[in-house]
C-alpha positions as CSV (number, residue, x, y, z in Angstrom):
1,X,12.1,-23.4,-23.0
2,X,10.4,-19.1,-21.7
3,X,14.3,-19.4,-23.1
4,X,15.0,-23.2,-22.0
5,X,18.1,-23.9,-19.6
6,X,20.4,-24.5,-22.0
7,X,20.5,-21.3,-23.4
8,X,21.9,-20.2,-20.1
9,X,24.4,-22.7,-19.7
10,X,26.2,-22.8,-23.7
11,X,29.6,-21.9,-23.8
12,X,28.7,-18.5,-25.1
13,X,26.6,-17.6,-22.1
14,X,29.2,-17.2,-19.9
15,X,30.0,-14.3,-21.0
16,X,26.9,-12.8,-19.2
17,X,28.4,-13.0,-16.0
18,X,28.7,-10.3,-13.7
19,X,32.1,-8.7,-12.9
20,X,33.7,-9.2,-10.0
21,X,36.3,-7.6,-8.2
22,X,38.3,-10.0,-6.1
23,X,41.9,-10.7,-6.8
24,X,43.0,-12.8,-9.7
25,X,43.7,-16.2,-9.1
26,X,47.5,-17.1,-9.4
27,X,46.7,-19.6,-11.9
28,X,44.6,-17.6,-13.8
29,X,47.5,-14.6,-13.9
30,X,49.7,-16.9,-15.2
31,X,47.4,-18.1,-18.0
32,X,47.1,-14.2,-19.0
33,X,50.7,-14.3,-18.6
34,X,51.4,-17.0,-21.1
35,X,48.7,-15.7,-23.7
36,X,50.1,-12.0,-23.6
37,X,48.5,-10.5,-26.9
38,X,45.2,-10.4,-29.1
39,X,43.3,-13.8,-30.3
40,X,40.7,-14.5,-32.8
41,X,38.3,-17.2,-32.2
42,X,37.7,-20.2,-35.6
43,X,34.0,-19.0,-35.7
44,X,31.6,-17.8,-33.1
45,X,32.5,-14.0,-33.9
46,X,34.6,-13.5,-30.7
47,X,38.2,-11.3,-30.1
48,X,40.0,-10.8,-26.9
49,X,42.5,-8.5,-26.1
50,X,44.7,-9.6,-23.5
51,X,47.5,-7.8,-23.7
52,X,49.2,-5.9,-20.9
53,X,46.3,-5.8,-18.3
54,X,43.7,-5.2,-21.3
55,X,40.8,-7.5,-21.1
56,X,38.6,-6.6,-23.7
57,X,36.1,-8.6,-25.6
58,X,34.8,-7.6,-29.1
59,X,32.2,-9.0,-31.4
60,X,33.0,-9.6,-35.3
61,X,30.4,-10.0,-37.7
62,X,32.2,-9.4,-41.3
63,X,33.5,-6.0,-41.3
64,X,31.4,-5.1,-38.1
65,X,32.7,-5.2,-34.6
66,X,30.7,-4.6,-31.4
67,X,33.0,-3.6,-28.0
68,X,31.0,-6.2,-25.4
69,X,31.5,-3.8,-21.6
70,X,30.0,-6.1,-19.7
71,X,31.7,-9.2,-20.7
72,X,35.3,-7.3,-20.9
73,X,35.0,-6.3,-17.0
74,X,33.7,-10.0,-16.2
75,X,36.3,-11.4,-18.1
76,X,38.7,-13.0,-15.9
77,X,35.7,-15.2,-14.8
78,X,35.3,-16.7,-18.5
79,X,38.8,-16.9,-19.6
80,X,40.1,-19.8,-16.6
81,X,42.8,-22.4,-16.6
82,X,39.8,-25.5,-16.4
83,X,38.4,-24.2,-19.8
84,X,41.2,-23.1,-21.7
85,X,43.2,-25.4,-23.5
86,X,46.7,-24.0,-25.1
87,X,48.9,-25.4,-27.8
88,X,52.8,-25.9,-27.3
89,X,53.5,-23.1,-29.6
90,X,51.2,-20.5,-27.5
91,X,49.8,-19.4,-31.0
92,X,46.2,-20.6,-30.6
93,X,44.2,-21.5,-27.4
94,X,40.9,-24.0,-27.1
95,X,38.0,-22.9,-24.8
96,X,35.4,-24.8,-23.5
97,X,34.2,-27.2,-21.0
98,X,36.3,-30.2,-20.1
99,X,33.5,-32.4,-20.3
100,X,33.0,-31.7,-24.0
101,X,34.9,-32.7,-27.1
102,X,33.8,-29.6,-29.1
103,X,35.7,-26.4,-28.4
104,X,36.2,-23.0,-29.9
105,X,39.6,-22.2,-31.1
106,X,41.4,-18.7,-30.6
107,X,44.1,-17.9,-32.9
108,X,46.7,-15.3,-31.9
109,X,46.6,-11.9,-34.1
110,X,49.1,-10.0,-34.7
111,X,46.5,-6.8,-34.2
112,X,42.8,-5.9,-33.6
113,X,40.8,-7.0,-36.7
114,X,40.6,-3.0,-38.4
115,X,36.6,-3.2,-37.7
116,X,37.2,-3.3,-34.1
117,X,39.7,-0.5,-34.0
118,X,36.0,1.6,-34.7
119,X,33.5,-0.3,-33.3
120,X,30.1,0.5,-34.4
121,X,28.3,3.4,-32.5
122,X,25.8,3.4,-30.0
123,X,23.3,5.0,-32.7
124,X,19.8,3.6,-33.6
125,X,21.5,3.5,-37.3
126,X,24.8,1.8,-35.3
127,X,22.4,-1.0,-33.4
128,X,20.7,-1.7,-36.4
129,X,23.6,-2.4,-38.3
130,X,25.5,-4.2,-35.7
131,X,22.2,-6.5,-35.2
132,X,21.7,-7.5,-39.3
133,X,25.7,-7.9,-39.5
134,X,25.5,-10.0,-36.8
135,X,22.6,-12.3,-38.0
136,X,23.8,-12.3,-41.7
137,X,27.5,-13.6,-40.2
138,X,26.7,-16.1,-37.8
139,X,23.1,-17.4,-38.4
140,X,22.6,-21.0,-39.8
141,X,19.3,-21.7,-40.6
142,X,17.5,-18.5,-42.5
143,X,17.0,-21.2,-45.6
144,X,15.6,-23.7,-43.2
145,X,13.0,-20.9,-42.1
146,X,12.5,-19.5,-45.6
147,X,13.8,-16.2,-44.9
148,X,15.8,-14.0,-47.5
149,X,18.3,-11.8,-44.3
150,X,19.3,-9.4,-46.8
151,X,15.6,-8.9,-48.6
152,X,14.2,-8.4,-44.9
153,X,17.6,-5.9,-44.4
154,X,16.5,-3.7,-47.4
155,X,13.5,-3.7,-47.1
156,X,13.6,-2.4,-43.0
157,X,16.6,-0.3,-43.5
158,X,15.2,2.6,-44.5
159,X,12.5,2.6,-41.2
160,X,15.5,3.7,-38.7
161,X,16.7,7.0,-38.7
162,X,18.4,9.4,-35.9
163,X,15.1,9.7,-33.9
164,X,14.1,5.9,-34.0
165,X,13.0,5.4,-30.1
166,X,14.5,2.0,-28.5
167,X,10.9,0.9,-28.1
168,X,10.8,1.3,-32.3
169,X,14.0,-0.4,-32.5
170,X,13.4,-3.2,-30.4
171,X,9.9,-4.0,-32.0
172,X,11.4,-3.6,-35.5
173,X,14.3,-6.3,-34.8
174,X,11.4,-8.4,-33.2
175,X,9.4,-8.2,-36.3
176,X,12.7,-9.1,-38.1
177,X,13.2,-12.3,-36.2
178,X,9.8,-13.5,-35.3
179,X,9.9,-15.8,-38.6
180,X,12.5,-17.8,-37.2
181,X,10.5,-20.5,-35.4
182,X,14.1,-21.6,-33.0
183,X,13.6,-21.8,-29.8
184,X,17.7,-20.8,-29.7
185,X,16.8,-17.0,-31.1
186,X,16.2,-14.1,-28.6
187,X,16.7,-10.8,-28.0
188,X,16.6,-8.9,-24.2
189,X,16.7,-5.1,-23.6
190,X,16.4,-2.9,-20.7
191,X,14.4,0.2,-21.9
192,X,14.1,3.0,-19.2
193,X,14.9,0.4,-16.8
194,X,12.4,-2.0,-17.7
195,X,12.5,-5.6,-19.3
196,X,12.1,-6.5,-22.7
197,X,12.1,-9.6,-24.2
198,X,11.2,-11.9,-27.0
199,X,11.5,-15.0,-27.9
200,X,9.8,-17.1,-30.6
201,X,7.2,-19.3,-29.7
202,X,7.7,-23.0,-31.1
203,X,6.0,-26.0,-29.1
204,X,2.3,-26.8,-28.6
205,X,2.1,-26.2,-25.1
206,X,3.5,-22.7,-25.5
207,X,0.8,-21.9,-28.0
208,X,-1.9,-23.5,-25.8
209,X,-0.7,-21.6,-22.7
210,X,-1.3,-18.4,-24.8
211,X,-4.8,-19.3,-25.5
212,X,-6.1,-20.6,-22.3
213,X,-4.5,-17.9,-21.0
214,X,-6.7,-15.6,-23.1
215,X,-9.5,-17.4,-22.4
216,X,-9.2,-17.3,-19.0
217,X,-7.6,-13.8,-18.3
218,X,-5.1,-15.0,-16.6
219,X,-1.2,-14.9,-17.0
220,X,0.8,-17.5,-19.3
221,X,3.2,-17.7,-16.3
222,X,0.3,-19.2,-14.5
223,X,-1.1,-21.0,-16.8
224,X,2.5,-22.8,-17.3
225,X,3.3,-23.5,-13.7
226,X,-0.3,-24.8,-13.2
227,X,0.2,-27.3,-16.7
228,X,4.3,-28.2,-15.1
229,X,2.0,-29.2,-12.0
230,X,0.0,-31.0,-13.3
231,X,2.4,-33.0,-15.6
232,X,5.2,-33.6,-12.6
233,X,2.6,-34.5,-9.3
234,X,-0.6,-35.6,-10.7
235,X,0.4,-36.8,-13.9
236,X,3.9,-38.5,-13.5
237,X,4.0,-39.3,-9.8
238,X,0.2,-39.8,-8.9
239,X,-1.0,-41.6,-12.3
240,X,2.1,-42.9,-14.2
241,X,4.1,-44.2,-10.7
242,X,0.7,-44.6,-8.4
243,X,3.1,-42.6,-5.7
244,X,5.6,-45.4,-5.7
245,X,8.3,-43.4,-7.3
246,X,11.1,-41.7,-6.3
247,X,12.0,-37.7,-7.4
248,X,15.6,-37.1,-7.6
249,X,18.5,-34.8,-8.8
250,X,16.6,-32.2,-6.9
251,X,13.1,-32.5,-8.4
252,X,14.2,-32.7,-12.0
253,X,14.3,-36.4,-12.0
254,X,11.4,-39.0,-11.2
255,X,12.2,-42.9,-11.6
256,X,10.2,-46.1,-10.7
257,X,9.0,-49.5,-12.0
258,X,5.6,-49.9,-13.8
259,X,3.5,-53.1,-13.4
260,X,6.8,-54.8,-11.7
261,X,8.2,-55.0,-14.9
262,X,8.8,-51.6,-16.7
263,X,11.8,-48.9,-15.4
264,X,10.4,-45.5,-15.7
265,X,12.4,-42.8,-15.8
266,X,11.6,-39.7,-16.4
267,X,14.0,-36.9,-17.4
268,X,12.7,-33.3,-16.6
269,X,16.3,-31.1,-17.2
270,X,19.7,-32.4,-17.5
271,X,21.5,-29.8,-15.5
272,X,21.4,-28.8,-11.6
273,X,21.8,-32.0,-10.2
274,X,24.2,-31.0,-7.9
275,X,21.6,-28.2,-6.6
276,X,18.4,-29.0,-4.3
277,X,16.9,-25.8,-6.0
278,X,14.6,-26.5,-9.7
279,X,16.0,-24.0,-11.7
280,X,19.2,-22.7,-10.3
281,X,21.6,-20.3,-10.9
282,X,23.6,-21.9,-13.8
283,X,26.6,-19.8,-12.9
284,X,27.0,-21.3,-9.9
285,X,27.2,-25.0,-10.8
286,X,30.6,-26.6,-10.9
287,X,30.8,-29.2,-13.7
288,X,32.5,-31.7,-11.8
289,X,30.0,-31.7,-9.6
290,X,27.4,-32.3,-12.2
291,X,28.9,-34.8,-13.9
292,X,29.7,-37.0,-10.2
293,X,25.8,-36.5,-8.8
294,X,24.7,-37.4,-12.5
295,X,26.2,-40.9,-12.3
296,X,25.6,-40.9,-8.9
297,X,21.8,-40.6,-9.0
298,X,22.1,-43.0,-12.9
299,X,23.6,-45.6,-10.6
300,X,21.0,-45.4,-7.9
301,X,18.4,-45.8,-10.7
302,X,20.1,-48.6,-12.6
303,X,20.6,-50.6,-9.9
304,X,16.5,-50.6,-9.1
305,X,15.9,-52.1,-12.2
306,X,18.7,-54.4,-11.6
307,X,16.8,-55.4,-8.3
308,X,13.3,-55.8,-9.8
309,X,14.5,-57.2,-12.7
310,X,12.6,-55.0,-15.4
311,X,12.5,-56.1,-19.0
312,X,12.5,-53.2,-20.7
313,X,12.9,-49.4,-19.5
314,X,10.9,-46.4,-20.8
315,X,13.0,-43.0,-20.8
316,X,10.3,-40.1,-21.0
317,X,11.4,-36.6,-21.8
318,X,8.3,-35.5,-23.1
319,X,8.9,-32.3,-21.2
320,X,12.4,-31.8,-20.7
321,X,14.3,-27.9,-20.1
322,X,18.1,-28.7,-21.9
323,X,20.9,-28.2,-20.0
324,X,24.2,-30.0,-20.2
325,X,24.8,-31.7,-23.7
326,X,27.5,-34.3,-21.4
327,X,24.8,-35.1,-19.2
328,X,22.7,-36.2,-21.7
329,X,25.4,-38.4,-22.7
330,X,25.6,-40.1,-19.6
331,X,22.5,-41.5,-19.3
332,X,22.7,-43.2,-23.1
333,X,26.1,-44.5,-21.6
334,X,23.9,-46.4,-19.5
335,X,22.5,-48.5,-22.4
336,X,25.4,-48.2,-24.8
337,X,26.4,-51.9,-26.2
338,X,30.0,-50.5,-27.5
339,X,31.1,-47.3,-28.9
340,X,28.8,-45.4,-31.7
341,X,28.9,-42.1,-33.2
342,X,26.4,-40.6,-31.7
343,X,26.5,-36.7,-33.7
344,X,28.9,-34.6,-35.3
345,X,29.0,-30.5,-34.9
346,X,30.2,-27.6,-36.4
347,X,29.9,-24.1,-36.6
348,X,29.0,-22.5,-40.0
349,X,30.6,-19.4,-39.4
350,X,33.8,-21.2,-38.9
351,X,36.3,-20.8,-41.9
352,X,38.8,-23.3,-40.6
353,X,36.6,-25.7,-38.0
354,X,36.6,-29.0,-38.7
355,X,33.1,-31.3,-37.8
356,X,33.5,-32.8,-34.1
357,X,32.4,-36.3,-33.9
358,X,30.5,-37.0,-30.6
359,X,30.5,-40.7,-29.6
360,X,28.5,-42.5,-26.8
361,X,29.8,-45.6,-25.1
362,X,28.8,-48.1,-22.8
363,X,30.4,-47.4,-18.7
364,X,31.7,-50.1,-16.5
365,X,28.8,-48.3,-13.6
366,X,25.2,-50.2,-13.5
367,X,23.4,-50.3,-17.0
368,X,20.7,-51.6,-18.6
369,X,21.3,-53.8,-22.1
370,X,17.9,-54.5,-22.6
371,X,14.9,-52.4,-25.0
372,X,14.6,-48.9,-24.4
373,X,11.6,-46.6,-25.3
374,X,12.3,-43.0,-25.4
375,X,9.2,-40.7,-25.2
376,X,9.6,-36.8,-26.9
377,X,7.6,-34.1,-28.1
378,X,8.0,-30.7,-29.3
379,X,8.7,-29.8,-25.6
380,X,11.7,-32.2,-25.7
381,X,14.0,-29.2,-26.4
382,X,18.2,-28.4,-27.3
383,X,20.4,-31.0,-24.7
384,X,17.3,-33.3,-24.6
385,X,17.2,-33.3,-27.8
386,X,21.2,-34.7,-27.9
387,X,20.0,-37.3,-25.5
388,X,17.5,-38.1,-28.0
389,X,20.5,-38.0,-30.8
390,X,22.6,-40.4,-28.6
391,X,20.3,-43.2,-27.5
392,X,18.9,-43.3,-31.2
393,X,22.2,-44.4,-32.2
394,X,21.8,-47.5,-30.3
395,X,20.4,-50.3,-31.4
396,X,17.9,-51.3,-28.1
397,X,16.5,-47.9,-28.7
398,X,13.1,-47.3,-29.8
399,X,11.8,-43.5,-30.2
400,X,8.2,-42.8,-29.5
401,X,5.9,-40.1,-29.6
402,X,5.8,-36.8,-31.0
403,X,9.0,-35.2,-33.3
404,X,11.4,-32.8,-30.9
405,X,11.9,-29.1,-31.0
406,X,14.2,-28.9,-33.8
407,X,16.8,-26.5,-31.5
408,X,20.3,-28.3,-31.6
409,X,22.8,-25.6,-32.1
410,X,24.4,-24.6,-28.6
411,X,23.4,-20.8,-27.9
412,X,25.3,-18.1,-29.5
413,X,25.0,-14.6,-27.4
414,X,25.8,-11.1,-28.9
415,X,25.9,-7.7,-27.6
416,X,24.6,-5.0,-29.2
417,X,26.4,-1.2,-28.7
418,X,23.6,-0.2,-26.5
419,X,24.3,-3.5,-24.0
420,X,20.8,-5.2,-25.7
421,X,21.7,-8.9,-26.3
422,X,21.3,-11.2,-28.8
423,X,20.6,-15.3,-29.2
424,X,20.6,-17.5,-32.4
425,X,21.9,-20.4,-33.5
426,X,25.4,-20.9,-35.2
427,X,26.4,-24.3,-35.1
428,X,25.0,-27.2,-37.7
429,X,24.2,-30.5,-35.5
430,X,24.0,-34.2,-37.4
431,X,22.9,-37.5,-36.1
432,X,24.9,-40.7,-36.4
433,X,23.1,-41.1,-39.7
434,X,24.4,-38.0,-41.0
435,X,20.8,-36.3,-41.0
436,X,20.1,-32.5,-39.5
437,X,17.1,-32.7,-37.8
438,X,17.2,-28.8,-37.2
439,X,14.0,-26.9,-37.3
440,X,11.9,-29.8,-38.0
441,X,12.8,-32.3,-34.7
442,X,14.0,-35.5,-34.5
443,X,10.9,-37.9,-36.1
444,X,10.3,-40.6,-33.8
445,X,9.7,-44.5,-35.0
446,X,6.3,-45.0,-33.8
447,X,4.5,-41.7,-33.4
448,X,2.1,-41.4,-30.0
449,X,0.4,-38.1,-29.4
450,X,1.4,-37.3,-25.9
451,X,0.6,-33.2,-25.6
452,X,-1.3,-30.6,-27.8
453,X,-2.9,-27.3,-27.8
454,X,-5.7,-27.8,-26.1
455,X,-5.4,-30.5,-23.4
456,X,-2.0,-29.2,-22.7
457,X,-0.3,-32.1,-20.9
458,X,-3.7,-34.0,-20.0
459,X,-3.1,-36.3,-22.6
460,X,0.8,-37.9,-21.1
461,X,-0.6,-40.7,-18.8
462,X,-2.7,-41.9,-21.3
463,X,0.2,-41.9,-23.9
464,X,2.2,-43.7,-21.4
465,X,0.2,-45.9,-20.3
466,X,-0.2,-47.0,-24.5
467,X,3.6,-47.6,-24.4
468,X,3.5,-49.6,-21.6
469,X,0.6,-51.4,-23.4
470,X,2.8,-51.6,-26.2
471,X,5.9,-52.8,-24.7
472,X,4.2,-56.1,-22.9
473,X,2.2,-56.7,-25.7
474,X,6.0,-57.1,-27.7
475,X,7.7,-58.6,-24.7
476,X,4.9,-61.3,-24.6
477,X,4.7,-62.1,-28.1
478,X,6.0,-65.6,-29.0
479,X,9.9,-65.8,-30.1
């Protein structure tokens, strides 16, 4: 996931959002009220100054601070009552979504950190620093990928000087990145007011896209939207349903039964469901609402199955955007036999942050106890990849198909001094084994090749229609 929904809905994105200039809420006043003064976050690299009627947001890497413009006049929007949580002794503050046990702690400072008192210049020798200071602090996986940071820093330092262009610059920290195969790690730019952007590419289809694209001299965009075509109408609700299915959460669920006997449901992105629109505005979507059209569309879906009595269910996110990690959770709810751990996370550049232990647990809604097959591939990417983490932890669960993406870690987002941001991983995911699947994806039990590089997505139908082969044959066998 171009950068996958997720990325746009972390915890960290939301400081992307565009100022506004309508009053401050009197909730919200008060909150500023109460948290008069300067904070630190555990991790993540942030500071906020609050004091007074300063709202300013700065960047620490090390001994490296970055003033954020954008995110200090947008401010009010990011800092609200719903996502901050503040201890008894105002000292420290918890932000994050309600829905989530994981949250990033601010601690109160007694002043700006000294490196933010000069933060670094808007310079081609400033950017540069401020983008390898901000990599080498907050970066998790450069063993994973085999990279040495601070051979790759010497080794480019000496190619920016005072009349480095921004097209230089930006193609050098490309080059810097590009060996990081995460899906999580981006960088955007506006050069004389035009769009820059890169992203590494990491799944089959994306590198098959490329090629036919080549081959056919036409755009990637096209040939993507002609492949997500082809997999959503002909493949899942033509072939896989025979056009007895039902497309919900405004197109980015399809459910049904197979052969009378098998649920199919098939998870496309777990965020939006509260909007009619496929990919919409993330900043608009009110968690609450989420989280009540989520187990209202789970509920409609369970209680099908209940009706045609299914004997096993088949949960196919062979192709599925991200989005809300507690969304994700939801639907394993729906098969959970009791409580499990389902993951633990933490973030690596936190000194003081404990692990959070994420558990999944069975709902008194409509649910399904029986076996469960989940289909992935390299496509399954970030919050499906938690989904994936949370119904392996139960026991009915069997995983099928092709290992995920390997991008856990919510998205981290830095600025830059000349306003270019900045994506990468931060935070070090484990499965209720204890296992980081980062990088590599989640290995499934029984391995089914469902897309590649040259069919693209011709090859799902058939893969499904194998499981479903698969799954009588076991249902049938004699006890």
């Amino acid at each position: 996931m171009p950068r996958h929904v997720r990325t746009f809905i972390s915890m960290a994105a939301l400081f992307h959002l565009l100022a506004c200039r309508e009053e401050i809420p009197i909730e919200t006043a008060a909150l500023y009220a109460r948290l008069d003064g300067i904070f630190v976050s555990d991790g993540y690299g942030y500071v906020v100054d609050l004091r007074g009627e300063t709202r300013e947001v700065y960047h620490l890497s090390a001994d490296t601070c970055v003033f954020d413009k954008d995110s200090s006049a947008s401010l009010q929007h990011i800092l609200k009552p719903d996502h901050v949580f503040e201890t008894v002794d105002g000292q420290s503050f918890a932000f994050g979504s309600a829905y989530e046990p994981h949250k990033t702690m601010f601690h109160r400072s007694a002043a700006l950190p000294e490196a933010c008192t000069t933060p670094m210049p808007n310079t081609p020798q400033g950017n540069y620093d401020a983008f390898v200071a901000t990599f080498a602090a907050h970066y998790a996986f450069f063993e994973l990928h085999g990279v040495d940071w601070l051979q790759q820093v010497s080794a480019d330092r000496l190619k920016v000087t005072q009349s480095t262009t921004d097209e230089d610059l930006f193609a050098l920290f490309s080059e810097m990145v590009a060996p990081l195969a995460d899906s999580h790690v981006s960088i955007e730019a506006k050069i004389n007011r035009r769009d820059f952007s890169f992203n590494p590419v990491t799944t089959s289809l994306s590198r098959g896209a490329i090629r036919r694209a080549a081959e056919t001299d036409t755009s990637k965009k096209e040939v993507v939207l002609a492949a997500l075509d082809d997999y959503w109408t002909q493949g899942v609700a033509e072939t896989v349903l025979a056009g007895q299915g039902r497309e919900t959460a405004g197109g980015k669920m399809q459910y049904g039964v197979i052969d009378g006997t098998i649920g199919y449901l098939n998870v496309l992105m777990l965020m939006g469901y509260s909007s009619e629109v496929l990919f919409p505005d993330t900043n608009s979507l009110d968690e609450a609402a989420e989280y009540h059209w989520i187990n209202k569309i789970l509920d409609e879906i369970m209680i099908v199955f209940a009706e045609a009595e299914v004997n096993a269910v088949i949960i196919d996110a062979s192709l599925n955007f991200g989005g809300n990690d507690f969304m994700a959770r939801e639907i394993a709810a729906r098969f959970a036999d009791k409580k499990r751990l389902a993951y633990t996370k933490a973030a690596i550049d936190g000194a003081g942050a404990p692990e959070t232990a994420v558990y999944v647990g069975p709902t008194d809604r409509p649910s399904f106890d029986g076996p469960v097959y989940l289909m992935t591939t390299d496509s399954t990417v970030s919050a499906g990849e938690i989904m994936t983490m949370a119904l392996r932890a139960l026991p009915n669960v069997t995983h099928v198909g092709q290992p995920t993406n390997g991008s856990h870690s919510d998205v981290l987002h830095k600025a830059l001094p000349n306003g270019w941001t900045l994506a990468l991983s931060n935070e070090i995911y484990r499965d209720h084994t204890g296992t980081v699947w980062e990088g590599r994806g989640i290995v499934p039990d029984i391995r089914l090749n469902i897309f590649d590089e040259t069919n693209l997505v011709a090859g799902h139908p058939v893969a499904v229609a194998t499981l479903v082969a698969h799954i009588k044959s076991v249902l049938n066998k004699p006890q």
